[in-house]
N, C-alpha and C positions, 0 to 999 in steps of 0.2 A: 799058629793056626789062624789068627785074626789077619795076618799078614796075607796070610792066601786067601782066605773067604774076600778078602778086600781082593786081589788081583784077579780072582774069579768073574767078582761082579764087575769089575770092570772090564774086562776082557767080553762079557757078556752085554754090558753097554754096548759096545765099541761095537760090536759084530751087530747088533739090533739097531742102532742108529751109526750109521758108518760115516762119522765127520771128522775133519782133519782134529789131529791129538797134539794138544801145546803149541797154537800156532794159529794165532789169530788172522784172519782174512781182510785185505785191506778194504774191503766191501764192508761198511757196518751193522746192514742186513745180513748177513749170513755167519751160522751158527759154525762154532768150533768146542772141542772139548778142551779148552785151558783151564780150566778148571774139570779137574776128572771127575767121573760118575758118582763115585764112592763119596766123594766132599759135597757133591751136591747133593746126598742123602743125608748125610750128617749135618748139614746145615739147614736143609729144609726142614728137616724132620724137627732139630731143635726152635728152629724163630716161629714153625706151624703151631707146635707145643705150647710157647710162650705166647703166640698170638691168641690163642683158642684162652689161654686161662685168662688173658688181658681182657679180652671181649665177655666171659661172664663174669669178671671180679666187677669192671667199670661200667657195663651194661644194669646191673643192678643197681650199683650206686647210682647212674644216671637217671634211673626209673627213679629210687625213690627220690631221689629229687627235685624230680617233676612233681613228685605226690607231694610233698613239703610243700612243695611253692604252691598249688592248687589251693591247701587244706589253709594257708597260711589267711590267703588271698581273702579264701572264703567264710573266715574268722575274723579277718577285719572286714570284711562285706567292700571289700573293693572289689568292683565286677571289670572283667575282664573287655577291656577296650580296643573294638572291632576298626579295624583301619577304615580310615576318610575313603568316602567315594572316590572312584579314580576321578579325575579329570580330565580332557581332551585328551592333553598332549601325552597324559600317563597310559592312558590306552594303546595310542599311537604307538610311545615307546615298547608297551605291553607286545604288541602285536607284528611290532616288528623284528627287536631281539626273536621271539618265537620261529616267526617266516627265518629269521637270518639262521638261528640255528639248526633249526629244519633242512633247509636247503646247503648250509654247509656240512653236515653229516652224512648226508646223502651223496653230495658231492666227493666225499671222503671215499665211502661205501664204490663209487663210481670208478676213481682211480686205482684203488687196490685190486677192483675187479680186470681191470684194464693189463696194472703189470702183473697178474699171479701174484698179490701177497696179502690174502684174504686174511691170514694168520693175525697179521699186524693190524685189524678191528681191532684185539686183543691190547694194544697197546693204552693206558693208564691214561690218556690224554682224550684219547676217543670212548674211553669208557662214563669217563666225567663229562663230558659232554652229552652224552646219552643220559645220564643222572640229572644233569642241571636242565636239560630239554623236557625231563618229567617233570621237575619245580616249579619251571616256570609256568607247567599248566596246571597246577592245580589252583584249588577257588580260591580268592583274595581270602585274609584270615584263616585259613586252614591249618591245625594245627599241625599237621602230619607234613605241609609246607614247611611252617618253621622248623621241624626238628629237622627235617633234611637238609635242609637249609644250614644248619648250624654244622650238621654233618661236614657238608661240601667245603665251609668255609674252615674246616679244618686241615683240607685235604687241598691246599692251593701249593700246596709247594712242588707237588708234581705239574701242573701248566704252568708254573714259575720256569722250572728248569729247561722244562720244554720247550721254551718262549727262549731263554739267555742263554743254554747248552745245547741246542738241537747242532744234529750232523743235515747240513743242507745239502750237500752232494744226492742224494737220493731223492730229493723233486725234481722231478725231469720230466712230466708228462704236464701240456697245457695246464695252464689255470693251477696246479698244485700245489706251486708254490706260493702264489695270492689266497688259495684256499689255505692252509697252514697257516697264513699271518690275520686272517678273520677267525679261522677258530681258535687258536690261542689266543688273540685279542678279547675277542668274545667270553673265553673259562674265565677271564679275571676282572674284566668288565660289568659282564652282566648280573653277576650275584651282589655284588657292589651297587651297582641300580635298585637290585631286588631290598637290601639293606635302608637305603636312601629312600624309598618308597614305600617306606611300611608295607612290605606288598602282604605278609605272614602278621599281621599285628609291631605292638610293641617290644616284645620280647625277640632279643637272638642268645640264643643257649649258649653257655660256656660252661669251662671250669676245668677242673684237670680229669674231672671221669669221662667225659663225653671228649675232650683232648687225645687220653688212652684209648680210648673205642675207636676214633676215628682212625687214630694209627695203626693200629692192631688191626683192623679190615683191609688198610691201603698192605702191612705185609702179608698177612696173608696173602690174600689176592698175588704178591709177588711170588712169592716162593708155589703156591699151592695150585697156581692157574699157571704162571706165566711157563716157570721153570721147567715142568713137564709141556708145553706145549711148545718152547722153543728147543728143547730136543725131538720132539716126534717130529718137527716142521721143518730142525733144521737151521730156523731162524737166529735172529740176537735180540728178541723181546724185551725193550726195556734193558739191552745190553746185560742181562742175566745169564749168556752163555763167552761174552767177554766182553770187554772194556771199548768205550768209544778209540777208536782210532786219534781222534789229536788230544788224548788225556795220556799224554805219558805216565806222570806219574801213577794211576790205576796199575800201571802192568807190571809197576817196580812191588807192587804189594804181593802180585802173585795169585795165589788160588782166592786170600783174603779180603780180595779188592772192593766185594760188597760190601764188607761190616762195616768200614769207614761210614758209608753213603747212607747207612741208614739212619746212625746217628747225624751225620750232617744233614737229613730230609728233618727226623724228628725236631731239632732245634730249628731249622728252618719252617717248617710247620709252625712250631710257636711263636718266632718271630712273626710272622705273615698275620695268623690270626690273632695275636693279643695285642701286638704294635700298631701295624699296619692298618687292620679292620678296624679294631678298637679306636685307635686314633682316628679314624675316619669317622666313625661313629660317633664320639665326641664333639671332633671339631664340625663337623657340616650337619650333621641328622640331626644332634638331640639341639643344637645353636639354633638352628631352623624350625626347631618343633617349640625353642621356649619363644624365640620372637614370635611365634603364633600366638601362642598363650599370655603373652603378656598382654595385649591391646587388648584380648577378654577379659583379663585380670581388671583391668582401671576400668573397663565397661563395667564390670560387677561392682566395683566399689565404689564409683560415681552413683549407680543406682542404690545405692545402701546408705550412702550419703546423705540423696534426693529424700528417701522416704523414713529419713530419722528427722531431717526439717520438717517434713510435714506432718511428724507424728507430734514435733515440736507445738510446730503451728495450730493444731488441733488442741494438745494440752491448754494454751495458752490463753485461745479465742476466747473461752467464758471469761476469763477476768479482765480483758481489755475490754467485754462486751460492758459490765459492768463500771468498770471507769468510765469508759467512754459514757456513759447513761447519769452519772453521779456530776461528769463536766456539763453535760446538757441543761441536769436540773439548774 
């Protein structure tokens, strides 16, 4: 009985979106059903599941953790440290990342409109860009800045892939393929600046709850946006209806070929953000923020110095005053 309710629905795919069946299209853009209907219900529906419960188990936790660090803060009365006025050249950079990204999404928006493939907005690379283009406007210190922000820096491993895995046969229209190499330069670039510049304050969020959430939103978003909309469309979003063309092995796995990639995003995720950023963060931001503080350090304590001699010199005066008065007599 389950055997026909499955060849049912599938037969009912098939006739409602009429794409080629097992037999991937050497075009990378264009959707096929190698993976049958029925498995992409059984899979979406399970990682939708697992996503939904990831996002309120870590979502909680992430909150109260926010509320820990706040109450912590504000129990040893350490107040919370509003970022350095920009300077020139940070405005500059402020203002031009924004213009660059602006004008390359648009640019994006421009080409798809050009060859009919409006669909592929939809694609993960142009979404985070759209993400990171609302970051960078919000107000210096903003807290709702940093947590986005920690957000996004979660989620580098799709402009990674993007950037070292992209199928370039499919820019063919003026300027498009120069645009693709500013906007993905840009997804991994500019949040790295944003880090580097205190642009959110001191704090960039981690840990393994706000780690789960982030991921759990990038699958979702897969299975729950992409997957139905590269069947009504046709398309291969995010190669969710088959495999890149020069990944052989994808097609040796078969209908399975996603599962691999999600665990290899998830570890690649945590490398990017805990290695990579972290390290970055270590070695250049916090190095650069203590050589600041040092040269105040010996300024304060040069002055601490100065006024324990004079507190000296003060004690001392009345009995020299009297010596001195006792050699006179």
């Amino acid at each position: 009985m389950a055997a026909s309710f499955v060849a049912r629905f599938d037969a009912a795919l098939h006739a409602q979106f009429p794409l080629p069946i097992g037999q991937c299209s050497a075009d990378s853009e264009l959707g096929a059903w190698f993976v049958p209907p029925s498995h992409h219900l059984y899979e979406s529906t399970f990682w939708v599941s697992l996503a939904i419960l990831i996002i309120i188990v870590s979502g909680r936790a992430f909150r109260r953790q926010l509320s820990a660090h706040g109450r912590e803060a504000a129990k040893a009365g350490i107040a919370v440290r509003k970022p350095d006025p920009p300077t020139l050249l940070v405005r500059f950079f402020d203002a031009f990342f924004t213009c660059l990204l602006f004008v390359s999404i648009c640019t994006v928006v421009v080409h798809k409109w050009n060859g009919g493939k409006m669909p592929y907005l939809l694609q993960p690379c142009h979404m985070l860009h759209t993400f990171l283009l609302y970051i960078i406007t919000r107000p210096r210190g903003s807290t709702e800045g940093a947590v986005l922000l920690s957000i996004y820096l979660h989620e580098l491993s799709a402009p990674f892939l993007g950037t070292v895995a992209a199928d370039m046969s499919c820019y063919k229209q003026r300027f498009e393929l120069l645009n693709w190499g500013v906007q993905h330069v840009s997804l991994l670039v500019v949040p790295m600046y944003l880090v580097a510049t205190r642009r959110f304050g001191e704090r960039v969020h981690g840990g393994a709850a706000l780690f789960w959430f982030s991921f759990a939103c990038l699958l979702m978003f897969h299975y729950l946006v992409l997957v139905p909309m590269s069947a009504a469309t046709g398309t291969n979003l995010n190669y969710v209806m088959c495999p890149p063309p020069s990944q052989g092995w994808m097609y040796s796995l078969g209908k399975w070929y996603r599962t691999p990639m999600i665990f290899v995003c998830a570890v690649l995720s945590w490398l990017l953000r805990y290695l990579v950023i972290d390290g970055f963060i270590k070695c250049f931001v916090e190095r650069k923020q203590h050589s600041k503080v040092q040269p105040e350090d010996s300024g304060e304590e040069e002055d601490t110095s100065n006024s324990a001699k004079r507190h000296t010199s003060a004690q001392t005066t009345p009995a020299q005053n009297k010596d001195g008065l006792r050699k006179r007599a």
